[in-house]
Structure formats: structure tokens, C-alpha cells
N, C-alpha and C positions, 0 to 999 in steps of 0.2 A: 422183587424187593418191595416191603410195605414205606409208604410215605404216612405220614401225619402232617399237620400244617398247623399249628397253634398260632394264632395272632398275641399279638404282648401283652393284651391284656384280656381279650376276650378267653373265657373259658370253656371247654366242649360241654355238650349238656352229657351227661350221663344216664345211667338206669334211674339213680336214686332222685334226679331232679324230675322223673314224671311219674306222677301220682294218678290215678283213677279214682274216681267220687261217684259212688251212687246215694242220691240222696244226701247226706251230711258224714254218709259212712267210705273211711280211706280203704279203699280195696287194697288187698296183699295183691303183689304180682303173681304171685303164684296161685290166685281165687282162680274157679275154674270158671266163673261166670264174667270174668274181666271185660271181656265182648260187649259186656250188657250194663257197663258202667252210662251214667247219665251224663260224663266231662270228667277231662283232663286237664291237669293243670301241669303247668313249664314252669321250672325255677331254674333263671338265667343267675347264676353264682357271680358273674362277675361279665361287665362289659364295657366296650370303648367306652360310655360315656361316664364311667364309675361308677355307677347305678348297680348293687348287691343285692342279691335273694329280690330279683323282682319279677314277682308271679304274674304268667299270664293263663287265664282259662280258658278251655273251647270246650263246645257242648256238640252232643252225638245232634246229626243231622236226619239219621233215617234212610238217607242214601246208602246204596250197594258198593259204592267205590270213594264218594269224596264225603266221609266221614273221619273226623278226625279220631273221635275214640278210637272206630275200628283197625284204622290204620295203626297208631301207636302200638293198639293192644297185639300186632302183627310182629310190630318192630320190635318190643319189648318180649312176647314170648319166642322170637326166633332168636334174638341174644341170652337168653338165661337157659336156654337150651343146651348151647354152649360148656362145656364143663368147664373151662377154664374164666368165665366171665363172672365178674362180680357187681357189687350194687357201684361199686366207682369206673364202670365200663364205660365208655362213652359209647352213644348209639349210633354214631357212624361207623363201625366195626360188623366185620363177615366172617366168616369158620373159612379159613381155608385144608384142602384136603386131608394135610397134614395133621388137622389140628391145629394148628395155631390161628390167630387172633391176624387180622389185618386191618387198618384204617382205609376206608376211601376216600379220597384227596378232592376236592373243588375242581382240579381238573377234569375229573373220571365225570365227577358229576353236569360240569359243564358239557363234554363230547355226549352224554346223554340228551341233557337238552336239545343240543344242538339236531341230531338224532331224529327227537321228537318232532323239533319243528321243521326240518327238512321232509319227515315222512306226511306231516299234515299238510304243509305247501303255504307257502307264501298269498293264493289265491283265497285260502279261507281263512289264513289270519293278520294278513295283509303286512308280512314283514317277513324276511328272511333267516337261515338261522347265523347269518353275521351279523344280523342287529342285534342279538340277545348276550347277556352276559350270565353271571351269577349273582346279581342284585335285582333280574329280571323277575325270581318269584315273588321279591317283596314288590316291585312295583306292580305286578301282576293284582297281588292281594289287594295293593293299595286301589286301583282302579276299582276291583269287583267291587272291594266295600262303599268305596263312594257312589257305584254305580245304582248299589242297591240301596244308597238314601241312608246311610249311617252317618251320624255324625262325626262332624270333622274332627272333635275331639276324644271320640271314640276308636276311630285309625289311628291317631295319635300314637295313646295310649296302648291299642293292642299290637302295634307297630314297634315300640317301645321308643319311640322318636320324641326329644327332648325340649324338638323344635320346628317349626314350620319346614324346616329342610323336606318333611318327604313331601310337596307340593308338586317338588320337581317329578315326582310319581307319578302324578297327576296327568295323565295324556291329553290334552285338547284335541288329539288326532283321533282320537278314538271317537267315531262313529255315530257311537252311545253317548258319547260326551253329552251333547247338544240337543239330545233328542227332548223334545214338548218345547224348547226354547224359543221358537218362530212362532208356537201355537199360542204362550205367555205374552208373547210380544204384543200379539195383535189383539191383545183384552185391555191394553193400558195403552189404548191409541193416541186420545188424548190427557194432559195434566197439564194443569197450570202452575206454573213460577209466580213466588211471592216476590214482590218488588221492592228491591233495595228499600231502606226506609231513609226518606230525606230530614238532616237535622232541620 
């Protein structure tokens, strides 16, 4: 039996919410060079925090596996393959053997993760897979990005977060957190305090 899980307000993204851009030009999903687009863009229709048609972009990396173009352009021609799938499919859908259309549910996707992190071991990512949930890939993204020195109001925004809420993303445990911070420390040994001013 197929699940779906719509939340009240959020809406699934679909075929027609992901676009392909090379250069200033909207590639057709059905261009046969889609692969070779320069960014995708996301249009979230509708989400908890009411916030409508809000586009987010990502730009091809170069990488073999953790490219966003390449991935989508995966997702989007193994859905339109499909003969019964249209531009309002949402792209958490699989062909099952039948033919028919099925959603994959947060759960499936969870026992993947979970999967994943039990196969790589608690030793090289220093957590188990019962600490993770499915809010773990945005706090995942959220650390990478701050790790790589983006601004904070750039996670923000590409997070779509309204509000300093995703702080809490923010691991202090992580490792990486801290790294050059003891070497900063010790460049501002000394500083002098201005002294209250006496009327």
C-alpha cells in the first residue's frame, strides 16, 4: 500500500517547481543536455511559515556524486519517464511494477538514513543512527555551510528559516566547530579596558 504524508500546510515540491538554468536560458526538462545546466532553482509553493513561490537556487559543483544539478536532473528524468507522471507530480514518487505511481513516506526515508549511518559507524561520525532524525539533513547542511564560512544570513535564507531558530543546527560538538579558535585566542593576549568615566 502507497502512503503520502502532506503536512497542512506545506506543499510537496513537484516536477514543475524545478527549473534548470544555463546561463539566463530555462531549459525544457525534456532538453537532452539538462545534465549540463549551470543551477537549479526550487519553488516552495507554500510552507509552514506562509511564505509562497519562494525560490531557492543551487549551482552545479563539478563533483561526480554531490552535485545538485546532476542529481535533480536524475530525479526529474526518471519521473517523466514514467507515462503516467505529469508536470504536477511531486518528486517523491517511484514506478512501481505495475505501473502505477507510489509516494515514498519520511519513514522509508528515515530507515534509509538510519541504514546509512549504521553502515558508516558511529567511530567516523561520531554519533549513532538513534541520534538522527529527518530534520538531521537540514542540520547537516546547516553546519557544512557555516563550517565553510558562509554567512549567517545566507544559511538563513537558503535554509528558508524566518528566524534565528536554525541556531539550534548549529552543533558546538562538532569538532570543526572550534577549529583556529585557541590559535585566535592567543593573538589578542593582551587588551586594555577603558575606565568607567568619573562625573
Amino acid at each position: 500500500m502507497c502512503e503520502l504524508f502532506i503536512g497542512t500546510k506545506t506543499k510537496l515540491i513537484c516536477i514543475k517547481n524545478i527549473r534548470f538554468f544555463r546561463g539566463k536560458r530555462n531549459l525544457p526538462h525534456s532538453d537532452k543536455l539538462l545534465h549540463l545546466a549551470d543551477s537549479i532553482s526550487i519553488t516552495f509553493e507554500q510552507q509552514k511559515r506562509d511564505t509562497k513561490n519562494d525560490i531557492i537556487t543551487h549551482h552545479k559543483t563539478g563533483d561526480k556524486l554531490l552535485c545538485p544539478v546532476k542529481i535533480w536532473c536524475k530525479i526529474i528524468r526518471r519521473i517523466i519517464s514514467y507515462t503516467s507522471s505529469s508536470a504536477d507530480t511531486p518528486v517523491n514518487v517511484f514506478c512501481l511494477p505495475d505501473g502505477s505511481l507510489c509516494h515514498f513516506t519520511g519513514q522509508q526515508v528515515l530507515k534509509q538514513l538510519h541504514i546509512a549511518t549504521k553502515t558508516l559507524g558511529s567511530d567516523i561520525l561520531g554519533f549513532s543512527e538513534k541520534d538522527i532524525g529527518l530534520h538531521s539533513a537540514r542540520s547537516g547542511a546547516a553546519m557544512a555551510m557555516y563550517l565553510a564560512g558562509i554567512p549567517i544570513f545566507t544559511i538563513m535564507l537558503l535554509g528558508r528559516w524566518s528566524s534565528d531558530a536554525f541556531l539550534r543546527y548549529i552543533r558546538k560538538q562538532v569538532k570543526e566547530f572550534s577549529q583556529g579558535v585557541s590559535q585566535k585566542l592567543i593573538t589578542k593576549e593582551n587588551f586594555f579596558t577603558i575606565p568607567t568615566s568619573t562625573p
